[in-house]
TIKOL-268507 format. One line per 10 residues: number of its first residue (from 0); their letters; for each residue x, y, z of N, C-alpha, C. Coordinates in steps of 0.2 Angstrom, whole numbers. Example, Ala and Ser with C-alpha at 12.3 -4.5 7.8 and 13.67 -1.06 7.14 Angstrom:
<atoms>
0> AS> 66,-28,39,62,-22,39,66,-16,39; 64,-11,35,68,-5,36,64,0,39
</atoms>
This chain:
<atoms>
0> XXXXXXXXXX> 78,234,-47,74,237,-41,79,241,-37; 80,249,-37,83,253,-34,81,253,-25; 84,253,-20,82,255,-12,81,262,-11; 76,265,-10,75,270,-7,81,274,-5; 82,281,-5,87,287,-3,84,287,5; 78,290,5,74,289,11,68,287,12; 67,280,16,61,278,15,62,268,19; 61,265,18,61,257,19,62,252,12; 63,248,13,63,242,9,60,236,13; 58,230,10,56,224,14,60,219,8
10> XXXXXXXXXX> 63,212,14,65,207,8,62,201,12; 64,197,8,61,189,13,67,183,13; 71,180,17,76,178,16,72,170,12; 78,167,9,77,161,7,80,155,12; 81,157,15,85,150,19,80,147,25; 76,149,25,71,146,30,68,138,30; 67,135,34,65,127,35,59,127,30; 57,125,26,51,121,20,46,117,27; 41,117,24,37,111,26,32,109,20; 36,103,19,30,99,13,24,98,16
20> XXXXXXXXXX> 20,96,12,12,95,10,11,87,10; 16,84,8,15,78,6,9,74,0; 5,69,2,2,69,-7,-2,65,-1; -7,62,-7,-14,59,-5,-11,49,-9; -9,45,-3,-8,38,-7,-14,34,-6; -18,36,-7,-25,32,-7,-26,33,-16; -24,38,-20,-26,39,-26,-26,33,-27; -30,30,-32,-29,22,-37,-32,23,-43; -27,19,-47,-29,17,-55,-32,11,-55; -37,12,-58,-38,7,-63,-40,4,-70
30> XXXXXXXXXX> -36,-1,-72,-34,-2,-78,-40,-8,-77; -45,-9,-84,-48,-15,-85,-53,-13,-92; -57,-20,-93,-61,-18,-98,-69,-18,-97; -73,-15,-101,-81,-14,-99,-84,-12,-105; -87,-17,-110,-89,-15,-117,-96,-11,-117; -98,-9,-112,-105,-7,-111,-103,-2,-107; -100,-1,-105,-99,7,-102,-99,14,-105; -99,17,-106,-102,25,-111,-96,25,-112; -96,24,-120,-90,27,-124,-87,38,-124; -94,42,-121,-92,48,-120,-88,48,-114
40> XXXXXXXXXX> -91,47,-110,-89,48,-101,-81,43,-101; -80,37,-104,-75,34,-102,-72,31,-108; -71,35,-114,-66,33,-121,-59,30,-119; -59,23,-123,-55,19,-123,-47,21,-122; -42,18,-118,-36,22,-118,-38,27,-112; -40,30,-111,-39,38,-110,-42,36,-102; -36,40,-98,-38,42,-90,-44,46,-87; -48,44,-85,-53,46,-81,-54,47,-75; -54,52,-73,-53,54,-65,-60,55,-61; -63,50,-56,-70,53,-55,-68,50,-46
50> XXXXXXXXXX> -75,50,-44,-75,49,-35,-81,42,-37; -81,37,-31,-83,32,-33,-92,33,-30; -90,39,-27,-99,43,-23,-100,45,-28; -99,46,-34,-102,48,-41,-104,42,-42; -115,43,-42,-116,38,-45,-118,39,-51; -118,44,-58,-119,44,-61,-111,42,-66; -106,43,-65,-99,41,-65,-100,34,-64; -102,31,-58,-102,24,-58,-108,20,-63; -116,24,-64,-118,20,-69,-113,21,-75; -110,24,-77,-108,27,-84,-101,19,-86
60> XXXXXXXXXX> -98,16,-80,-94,13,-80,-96,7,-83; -104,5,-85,-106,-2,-87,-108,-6,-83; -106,-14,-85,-106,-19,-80,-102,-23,-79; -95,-23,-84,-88,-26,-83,-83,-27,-78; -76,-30,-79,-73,-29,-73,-71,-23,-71; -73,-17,-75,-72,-11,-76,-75,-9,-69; -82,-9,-71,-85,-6,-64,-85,-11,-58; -82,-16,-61,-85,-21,-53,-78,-20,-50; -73,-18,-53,-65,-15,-49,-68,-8,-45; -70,-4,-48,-73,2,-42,-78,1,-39
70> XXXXXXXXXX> -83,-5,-40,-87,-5,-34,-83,-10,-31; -78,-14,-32,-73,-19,-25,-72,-13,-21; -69,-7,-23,-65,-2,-20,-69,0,-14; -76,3,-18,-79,8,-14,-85,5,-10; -85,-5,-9,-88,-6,-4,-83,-7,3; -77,-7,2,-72,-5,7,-72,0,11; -75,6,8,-76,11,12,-84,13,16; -82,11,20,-89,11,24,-88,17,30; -84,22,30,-87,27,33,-91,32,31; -94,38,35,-99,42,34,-96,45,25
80> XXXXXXXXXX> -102,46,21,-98,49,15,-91,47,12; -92,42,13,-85,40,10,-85,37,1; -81,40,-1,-81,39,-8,-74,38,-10; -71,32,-17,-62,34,-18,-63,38,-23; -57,41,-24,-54,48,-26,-48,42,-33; -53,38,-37,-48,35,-42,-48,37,-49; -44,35,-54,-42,35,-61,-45,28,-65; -49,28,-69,-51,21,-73,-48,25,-79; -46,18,-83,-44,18,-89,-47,12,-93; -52,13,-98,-56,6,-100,-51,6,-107
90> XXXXXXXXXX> -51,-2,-107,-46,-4,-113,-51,-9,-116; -50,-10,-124,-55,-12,-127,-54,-21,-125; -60,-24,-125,-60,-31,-125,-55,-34,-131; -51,-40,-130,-46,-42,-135,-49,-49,-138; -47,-50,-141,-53,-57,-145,-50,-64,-140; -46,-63,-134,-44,-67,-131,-40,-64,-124; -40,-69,-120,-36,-64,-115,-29,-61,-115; -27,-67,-118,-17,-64,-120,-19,-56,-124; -25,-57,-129,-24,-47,-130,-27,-44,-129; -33,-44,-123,-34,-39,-115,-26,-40,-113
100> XXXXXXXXXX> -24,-44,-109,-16,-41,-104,-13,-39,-108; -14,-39,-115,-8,-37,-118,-9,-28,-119; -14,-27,-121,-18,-20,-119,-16,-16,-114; -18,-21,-107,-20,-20,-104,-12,-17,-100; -6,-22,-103,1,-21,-100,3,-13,-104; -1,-14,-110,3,-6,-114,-2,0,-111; -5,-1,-106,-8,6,-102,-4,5,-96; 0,0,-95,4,0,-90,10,3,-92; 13,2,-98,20,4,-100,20,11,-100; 14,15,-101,15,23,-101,11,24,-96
110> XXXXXXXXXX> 11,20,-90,8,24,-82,10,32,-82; 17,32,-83,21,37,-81,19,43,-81; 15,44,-90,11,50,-92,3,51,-91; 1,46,-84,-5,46,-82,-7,52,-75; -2,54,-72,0,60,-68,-3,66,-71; 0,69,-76,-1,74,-79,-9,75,-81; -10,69,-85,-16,69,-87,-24,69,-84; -21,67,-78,-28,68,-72,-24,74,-67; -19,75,-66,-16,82,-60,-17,79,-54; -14,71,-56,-15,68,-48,-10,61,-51
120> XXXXXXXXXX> -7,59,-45,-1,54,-45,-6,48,-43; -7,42,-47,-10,38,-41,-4,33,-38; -7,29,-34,-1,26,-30,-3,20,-27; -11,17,-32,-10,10,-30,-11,6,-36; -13,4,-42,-14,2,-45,-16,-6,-45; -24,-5,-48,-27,-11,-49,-28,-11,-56; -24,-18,-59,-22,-18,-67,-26,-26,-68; -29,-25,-72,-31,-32,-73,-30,-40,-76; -32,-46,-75,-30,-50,-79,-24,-52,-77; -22,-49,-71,-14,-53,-69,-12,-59,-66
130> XXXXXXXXXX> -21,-64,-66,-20,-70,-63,-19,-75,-68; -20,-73,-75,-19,-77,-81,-12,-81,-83; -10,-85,-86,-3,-86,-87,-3,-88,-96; -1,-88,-99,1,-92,-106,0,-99,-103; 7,-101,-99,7,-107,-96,11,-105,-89; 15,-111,-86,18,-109,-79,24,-108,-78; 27,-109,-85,35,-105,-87,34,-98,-89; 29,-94,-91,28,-88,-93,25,-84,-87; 28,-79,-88,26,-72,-84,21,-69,-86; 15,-67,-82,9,-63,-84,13,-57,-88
140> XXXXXXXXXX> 11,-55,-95,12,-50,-97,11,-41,-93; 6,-42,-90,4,-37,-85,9,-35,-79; 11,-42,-76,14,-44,-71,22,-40,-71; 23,-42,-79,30,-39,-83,31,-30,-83; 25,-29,-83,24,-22,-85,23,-19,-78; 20,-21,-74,17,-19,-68,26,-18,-65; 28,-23,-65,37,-23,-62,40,-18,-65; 40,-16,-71,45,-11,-73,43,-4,-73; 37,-4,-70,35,3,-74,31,6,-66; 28,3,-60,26,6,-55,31,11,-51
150> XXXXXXXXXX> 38,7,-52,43,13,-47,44,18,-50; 40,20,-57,42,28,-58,34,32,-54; 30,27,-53,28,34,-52,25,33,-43; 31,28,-40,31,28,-32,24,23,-32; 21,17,-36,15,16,-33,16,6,-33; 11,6,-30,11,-4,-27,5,-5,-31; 4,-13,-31,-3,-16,-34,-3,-22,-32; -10,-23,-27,-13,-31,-25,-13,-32,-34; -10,-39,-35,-11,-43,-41,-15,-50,-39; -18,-50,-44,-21,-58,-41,-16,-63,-45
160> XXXXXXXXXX> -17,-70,-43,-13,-73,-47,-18,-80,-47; -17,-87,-50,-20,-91,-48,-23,-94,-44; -28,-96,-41,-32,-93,-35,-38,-103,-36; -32,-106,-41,-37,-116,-39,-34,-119,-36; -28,-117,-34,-22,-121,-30,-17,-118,-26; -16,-118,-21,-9,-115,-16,-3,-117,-19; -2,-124,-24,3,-124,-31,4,-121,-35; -1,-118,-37,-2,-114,-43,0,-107,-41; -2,-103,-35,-2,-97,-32,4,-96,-33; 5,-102,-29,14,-100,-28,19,-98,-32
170> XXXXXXXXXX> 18,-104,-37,20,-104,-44,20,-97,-48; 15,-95,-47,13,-89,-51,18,-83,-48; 17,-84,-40,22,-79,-36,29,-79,-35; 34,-85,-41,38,-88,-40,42,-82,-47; 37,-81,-50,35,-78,-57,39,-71,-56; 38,-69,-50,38,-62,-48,47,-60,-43; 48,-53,-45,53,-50,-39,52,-44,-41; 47,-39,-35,45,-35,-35,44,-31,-29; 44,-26,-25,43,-25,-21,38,-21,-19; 35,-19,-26,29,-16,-26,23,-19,-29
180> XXXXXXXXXX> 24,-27,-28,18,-32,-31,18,-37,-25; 10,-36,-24,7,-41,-17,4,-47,-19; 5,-53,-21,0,-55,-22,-4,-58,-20; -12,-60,-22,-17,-62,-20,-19,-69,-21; -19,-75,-18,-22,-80,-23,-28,-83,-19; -32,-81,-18,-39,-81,-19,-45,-76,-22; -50,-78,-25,-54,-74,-29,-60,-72,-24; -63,-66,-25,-71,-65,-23,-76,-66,-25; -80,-70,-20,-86,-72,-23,-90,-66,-21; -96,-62,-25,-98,-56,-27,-105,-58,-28
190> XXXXXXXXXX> -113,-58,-27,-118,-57,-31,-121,-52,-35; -120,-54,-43,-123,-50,-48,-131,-52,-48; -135,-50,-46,-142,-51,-46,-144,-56,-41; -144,-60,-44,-148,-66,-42,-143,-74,-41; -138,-71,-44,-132,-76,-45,-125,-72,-41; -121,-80,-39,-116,-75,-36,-108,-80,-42; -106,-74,-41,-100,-73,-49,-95,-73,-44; -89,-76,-47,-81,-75,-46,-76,-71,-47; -77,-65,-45,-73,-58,-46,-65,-58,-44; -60,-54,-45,-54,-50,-44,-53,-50,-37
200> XXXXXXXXXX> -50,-51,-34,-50,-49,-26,-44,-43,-26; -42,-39,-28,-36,-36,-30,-40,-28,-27; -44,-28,-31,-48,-20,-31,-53,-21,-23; -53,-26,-22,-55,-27,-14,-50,-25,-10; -45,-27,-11,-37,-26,-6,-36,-18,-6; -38,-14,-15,-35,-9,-14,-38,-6,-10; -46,-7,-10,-49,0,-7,-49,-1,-1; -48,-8,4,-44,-8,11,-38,-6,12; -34,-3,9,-26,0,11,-30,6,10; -34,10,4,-37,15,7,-41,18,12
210> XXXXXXXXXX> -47,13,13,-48,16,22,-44,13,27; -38,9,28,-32,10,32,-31,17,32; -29,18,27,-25,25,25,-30,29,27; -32,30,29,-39,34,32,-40,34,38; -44,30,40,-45,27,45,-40,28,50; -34,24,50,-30,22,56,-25,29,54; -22,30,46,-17,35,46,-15,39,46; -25,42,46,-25,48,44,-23,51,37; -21,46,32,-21,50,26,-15,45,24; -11,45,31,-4,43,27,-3,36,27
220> XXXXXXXXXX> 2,32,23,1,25,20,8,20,25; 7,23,31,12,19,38,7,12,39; 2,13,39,0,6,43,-2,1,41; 1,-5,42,-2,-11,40,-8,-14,39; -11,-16,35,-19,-19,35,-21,-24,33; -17,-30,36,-19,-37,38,-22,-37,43; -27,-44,41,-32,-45,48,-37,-41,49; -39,-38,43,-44,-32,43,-50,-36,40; -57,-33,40,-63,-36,36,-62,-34,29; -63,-38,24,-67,-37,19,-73,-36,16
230> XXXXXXXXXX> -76,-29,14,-82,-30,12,-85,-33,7; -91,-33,6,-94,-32,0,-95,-41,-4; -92,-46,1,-91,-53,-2,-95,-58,0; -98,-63,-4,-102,-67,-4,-100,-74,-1; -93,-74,-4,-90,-81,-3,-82,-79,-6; -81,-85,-3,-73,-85,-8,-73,-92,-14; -69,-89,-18,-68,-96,-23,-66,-100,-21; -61,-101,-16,-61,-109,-13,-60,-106,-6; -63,-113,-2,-60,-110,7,-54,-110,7; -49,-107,8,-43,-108,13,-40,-111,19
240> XXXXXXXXXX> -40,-117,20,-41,-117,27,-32,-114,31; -35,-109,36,-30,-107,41,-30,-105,47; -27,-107,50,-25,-106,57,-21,-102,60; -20,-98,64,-18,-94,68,-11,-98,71; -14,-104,73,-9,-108,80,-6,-116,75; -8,-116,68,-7,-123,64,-1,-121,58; 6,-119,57,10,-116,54,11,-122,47; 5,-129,49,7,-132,45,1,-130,39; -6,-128,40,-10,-127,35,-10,-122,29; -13,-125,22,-12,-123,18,-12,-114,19
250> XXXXXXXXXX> -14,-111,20,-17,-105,20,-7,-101,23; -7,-104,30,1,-102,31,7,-104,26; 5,-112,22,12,-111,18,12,-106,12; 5,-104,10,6,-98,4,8,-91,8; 6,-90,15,9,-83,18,16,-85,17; 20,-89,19,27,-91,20,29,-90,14; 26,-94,8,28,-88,0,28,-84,-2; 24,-79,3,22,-71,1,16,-70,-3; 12,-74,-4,6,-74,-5,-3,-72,-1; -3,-66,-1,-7,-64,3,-14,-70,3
260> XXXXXXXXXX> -19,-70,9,-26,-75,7,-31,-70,9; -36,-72,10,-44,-70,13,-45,-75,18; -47,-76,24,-50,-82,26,-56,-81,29; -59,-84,31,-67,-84,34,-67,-85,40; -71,-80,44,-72,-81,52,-76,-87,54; -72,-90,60,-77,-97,61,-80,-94,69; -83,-95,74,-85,-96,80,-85,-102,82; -80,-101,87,-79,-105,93,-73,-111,88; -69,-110,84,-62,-111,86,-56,-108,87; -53,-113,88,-47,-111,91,-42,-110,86
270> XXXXXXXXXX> -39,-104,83,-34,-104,78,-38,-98,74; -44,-99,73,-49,-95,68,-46,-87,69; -48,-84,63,-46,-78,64,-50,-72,66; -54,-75,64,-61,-73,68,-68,-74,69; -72,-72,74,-78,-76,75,-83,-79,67; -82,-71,62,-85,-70,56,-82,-66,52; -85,-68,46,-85,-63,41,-79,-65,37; -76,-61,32,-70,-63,29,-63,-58,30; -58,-61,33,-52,-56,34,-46,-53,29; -45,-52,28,-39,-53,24,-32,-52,27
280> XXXXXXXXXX> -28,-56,24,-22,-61,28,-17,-59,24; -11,-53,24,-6,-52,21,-2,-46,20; 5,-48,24,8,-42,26,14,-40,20; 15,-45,16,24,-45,11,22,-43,4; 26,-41,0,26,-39,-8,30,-46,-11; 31,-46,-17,34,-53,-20,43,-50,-20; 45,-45,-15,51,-45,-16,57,-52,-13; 62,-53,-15,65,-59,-14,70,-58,-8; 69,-51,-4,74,-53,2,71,-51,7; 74,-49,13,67,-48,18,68,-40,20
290> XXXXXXXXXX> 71,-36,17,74,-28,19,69,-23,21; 65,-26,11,60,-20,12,52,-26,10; 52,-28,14,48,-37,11,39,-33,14; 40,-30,17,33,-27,21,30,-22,19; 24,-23,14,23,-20,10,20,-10,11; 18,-11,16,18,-5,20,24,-1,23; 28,-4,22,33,-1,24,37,0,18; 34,0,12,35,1,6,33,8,4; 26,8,5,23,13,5,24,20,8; 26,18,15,28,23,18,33,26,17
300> XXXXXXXXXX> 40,24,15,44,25,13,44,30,7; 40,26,2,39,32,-5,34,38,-2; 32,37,4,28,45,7,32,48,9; 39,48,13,42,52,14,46,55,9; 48,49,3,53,52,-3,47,58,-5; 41,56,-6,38,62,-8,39,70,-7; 39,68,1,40,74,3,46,78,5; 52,72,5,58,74,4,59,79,-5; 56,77,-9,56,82,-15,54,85,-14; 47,84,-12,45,94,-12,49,97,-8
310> XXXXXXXXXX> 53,96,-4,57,102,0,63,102,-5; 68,96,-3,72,100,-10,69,104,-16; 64,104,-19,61,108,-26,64,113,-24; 61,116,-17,61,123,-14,67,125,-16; 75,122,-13,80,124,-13,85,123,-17; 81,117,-23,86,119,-30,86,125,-34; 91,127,-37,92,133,-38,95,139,-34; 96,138,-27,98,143,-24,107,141,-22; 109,148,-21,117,147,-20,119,144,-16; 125,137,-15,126,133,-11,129,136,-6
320> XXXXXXXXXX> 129,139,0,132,141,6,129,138,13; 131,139,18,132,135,24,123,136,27; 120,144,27,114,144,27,108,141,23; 108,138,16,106,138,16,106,129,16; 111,126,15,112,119,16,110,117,22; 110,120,28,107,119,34,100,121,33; 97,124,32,91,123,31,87,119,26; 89,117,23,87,111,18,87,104,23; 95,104,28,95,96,32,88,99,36; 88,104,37,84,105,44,77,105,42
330> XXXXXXXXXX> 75,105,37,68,106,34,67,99,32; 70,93,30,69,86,30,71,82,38; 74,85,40,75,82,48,69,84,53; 65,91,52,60,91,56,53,87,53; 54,86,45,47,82,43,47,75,46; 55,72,48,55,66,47,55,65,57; 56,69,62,54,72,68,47,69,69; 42,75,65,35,75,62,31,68,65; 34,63,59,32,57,59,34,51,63; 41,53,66,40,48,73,37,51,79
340> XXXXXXXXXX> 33,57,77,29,60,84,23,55,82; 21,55,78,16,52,75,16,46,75; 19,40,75,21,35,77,21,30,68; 22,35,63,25,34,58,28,29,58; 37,32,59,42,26,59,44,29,64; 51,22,67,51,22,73,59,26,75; 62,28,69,68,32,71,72,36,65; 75,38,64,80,42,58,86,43,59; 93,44,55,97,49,56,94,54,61; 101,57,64,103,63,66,104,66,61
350> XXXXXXXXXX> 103,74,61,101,78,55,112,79,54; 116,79,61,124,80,60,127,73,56; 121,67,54,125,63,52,123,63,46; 118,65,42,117,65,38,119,71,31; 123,73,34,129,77,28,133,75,31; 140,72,25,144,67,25,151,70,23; 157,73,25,162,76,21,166,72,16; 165,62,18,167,60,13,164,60,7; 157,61,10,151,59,2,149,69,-2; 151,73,1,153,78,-1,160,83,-3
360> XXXXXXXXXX> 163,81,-8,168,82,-8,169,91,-11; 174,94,-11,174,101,-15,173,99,-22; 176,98,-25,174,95,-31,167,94,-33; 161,90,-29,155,91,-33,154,97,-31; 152,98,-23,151,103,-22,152,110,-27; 155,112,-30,159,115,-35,155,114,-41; 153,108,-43,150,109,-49,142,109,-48; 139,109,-39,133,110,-40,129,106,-34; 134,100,-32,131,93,-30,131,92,-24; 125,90,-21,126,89,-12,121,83,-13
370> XXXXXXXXXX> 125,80,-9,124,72,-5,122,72,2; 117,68,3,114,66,12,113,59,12; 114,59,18,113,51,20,108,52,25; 102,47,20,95,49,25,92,41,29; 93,40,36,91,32,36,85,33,39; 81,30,39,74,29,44,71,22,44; 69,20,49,68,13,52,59,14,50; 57,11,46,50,10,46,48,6,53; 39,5,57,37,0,61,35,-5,58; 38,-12,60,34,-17,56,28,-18,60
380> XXXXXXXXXX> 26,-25,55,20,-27,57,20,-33,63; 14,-31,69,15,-38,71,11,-44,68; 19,-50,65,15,-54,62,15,-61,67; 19,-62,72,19,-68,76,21,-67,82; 17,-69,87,17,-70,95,20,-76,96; 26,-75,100,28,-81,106,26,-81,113; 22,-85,114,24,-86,121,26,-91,126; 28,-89,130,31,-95,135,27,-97,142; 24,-102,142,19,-104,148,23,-108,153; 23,-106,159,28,-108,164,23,-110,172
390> XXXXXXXXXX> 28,-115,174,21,-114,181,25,-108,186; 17,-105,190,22,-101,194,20,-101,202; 26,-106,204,27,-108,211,26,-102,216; 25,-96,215,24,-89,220,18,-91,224; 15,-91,218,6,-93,220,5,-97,222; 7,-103,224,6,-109,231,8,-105,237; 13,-102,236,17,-100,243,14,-95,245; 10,-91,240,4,-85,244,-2,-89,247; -4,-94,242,-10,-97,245,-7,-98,251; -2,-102,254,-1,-104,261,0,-100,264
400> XXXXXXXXXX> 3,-94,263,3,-87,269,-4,-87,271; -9,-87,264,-16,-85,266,-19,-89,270; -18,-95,270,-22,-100,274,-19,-99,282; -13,-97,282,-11,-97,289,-14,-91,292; -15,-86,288,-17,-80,289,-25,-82,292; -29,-84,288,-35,-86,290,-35,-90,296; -32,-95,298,-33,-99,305,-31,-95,310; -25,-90,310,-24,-85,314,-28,-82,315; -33,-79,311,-38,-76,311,-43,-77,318; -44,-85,314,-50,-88,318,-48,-90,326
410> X> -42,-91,326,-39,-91,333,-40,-84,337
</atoms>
């Protein structure tokens, strides 16, 4: 491109502050089986991308846990036109359960190339079968796969786990160290016709993180969604009993293990979680310390790595100089600005701390390499209220101002 003798040119500098787009983490997979669903619309193996307001997509799914995983989702969504935006993958029936999960774990093992193939990232996944065991020294085969393979593509999964016992739950959660696996150990009671059936509660949970994610976040996956309603449920498979104000009842020692519940509203006690209806109770992942133990604050976190890539994408490739290095800190320090305006999370780095001269040395620099130190404080959840009831001696000593007040009066 030669510049004009006489005449203009125009250029467009590269160094200017990016602003990411961010992604959609309500997307959801789901993985399970449906022998009767339309082998054309929904061939075995193979990712399928639909909206859960399609109902001819929703007949097409059968009447398996197939479809009863997108109808848990999309009775969760109860605003105007609401429909999820999910992936199914139907996997064939195995002559026993060990080979469904075992299926079931090999559509897990290749999540990674699930992206491409629909032109969308999902970011929760409901996988099934994850409450089964061999016995209770073995690891759900699912459970195994679901751990090594969600952190490639940034996503979490309610799992269900044993759901006869708050021994067994536990057990099963004991099984686990993940910090992208919630578990669930209570089942949904559901009426199929005339009868009510003991469903997955998993696909229930996803599709309340995605009207959270809506709802309260506007899209994005900050807010916590314990203590929220459940829809679409008939019963639960066993009651829970839990308290609010009883730290001794069953329902608390499986939160204490990291076991999310469901509990039923009672009227007119004391501790219930609410007058009616069914809540669901659970703020932790099955990870084993308490850093990143809050499972929204999991999510959150992969929202912003999101968009911390899309802006670096922008600026790999260009010449390392002082312009342009400043605008890459200043295009992820104004995103991350953004979201404490928002009440996202509650703090970050300064943008002067996060380029480090000892973590950039000339040496990589040189071969290509720059380092940042990114910290951001997520908001936790409120899980527990203290209070302290005290008597307060002011209020005698007013009433008697008042009474002298009054006789004076009358005087």
């Amino acid at each position: 491109m030669t510049a004009p003798t006489f005449g203009m040119s125009f250029t467009r500098p590269d160094d200017e502050v990016q602003s990411p787009l961010g992604d959609d983490f309500s997307q959801t997979l789901i993985i399970e089986t449906s022998e009767d669903a339309s082998v054309a619309e929904f061939p075995a193996d193979t990712p399928v991308r639909f909206s859960t307001s399609d109902t001819d997509a929703m007949a097409a799914l059968g009447t398996g846990l197939l479809k009863d995983a997108a109808q848990g989702i999309h009775d969760q969504l109860t605003g105007l036109n609401a429909g999820a935006d999910i992936t199914a993958v139907r996997v064939a029936e195995g002559v026993d359960t060990a080979a469904t999960a075992t299926a079931i774990a090999a559509i897990v093992n290749g999540v990674a190339s699930i992206p491409s193939a629909v032109n969308k990232t999902p970011r929760i996944v409901v996988a099934g079968r994850t409450s089964w065991r061999l016995d209770l020294d073995t690891t759900n085969p699912v459970i195994v796969a679901l751990e090594a393979n969600l952190g490639k593509i940034l996503a979490v999964a309610p799992v269900d786990v044993d759901d006869t016992s708050a021994a067994n739950a536990i057990d099963a959660r004991e099984s686990m160290s993940s910090e992208r696996l919630m578990p669930i150990g209570v089942a949904a009671g559901i009426w199929d016709g005339s009868n009510v059936v003991t469903r997955p509660m998993a696909p229930r949970v996803a599709g309340l993180m995605a009207r959270i994610d809506n709802q309260v976040g506007g899209g994005r996956p900050f807010h916590p969604f314990a203590n929220r309603p459940l829809y679409g449920l008939s019963s639960l498979s066993r009651k829970i009993p839990f308290s609010t104000v009883d730290g001794s009842v069953e329902g608390q020692q499986m939160l204490a293990a990291n076991v999310a519940i469901v509990a039923e509203g009672e009227t007119g006690v004391d501790g219930a979680v609410a007058d009616g209806g069914f809540r669901f109770i659970g703020t932790d992942n099955a990870q084993t310390s308490t850093l990143w133990e809050q499972i929204h604050q999991v999510r959150g976190t992969d929202y912003l790595i999101v968009k911390i890539i899309e802006i670096t994408n922008e600026f790999l490739g260009r010449r390392i100089a002082a312009d342009t290095v400043e605008a890459w800190i200043h295009s992820i320090s104004f995103m991350l600005r953004d979201h404490v305006n928002q009440g996202d999370i509650l703090g970050y780095s300064p943008k002067d701390k996060m380029f480090k001269a000892s973590q950039n040395s000339p040496n990589n620099i040189r071969l290509g390499t720059l380092s940042l130190d990114i910290e951001i404080e997520p908001a936790p959840v409120f899980k527990v209220a203290q209070h302290e009831i005290r008597r307060y001696l002011p209020a005698l000593e007013g009433m008697v101002n008042e009474i002298i007040a009054r006789l004076a009066n009358d005087a």
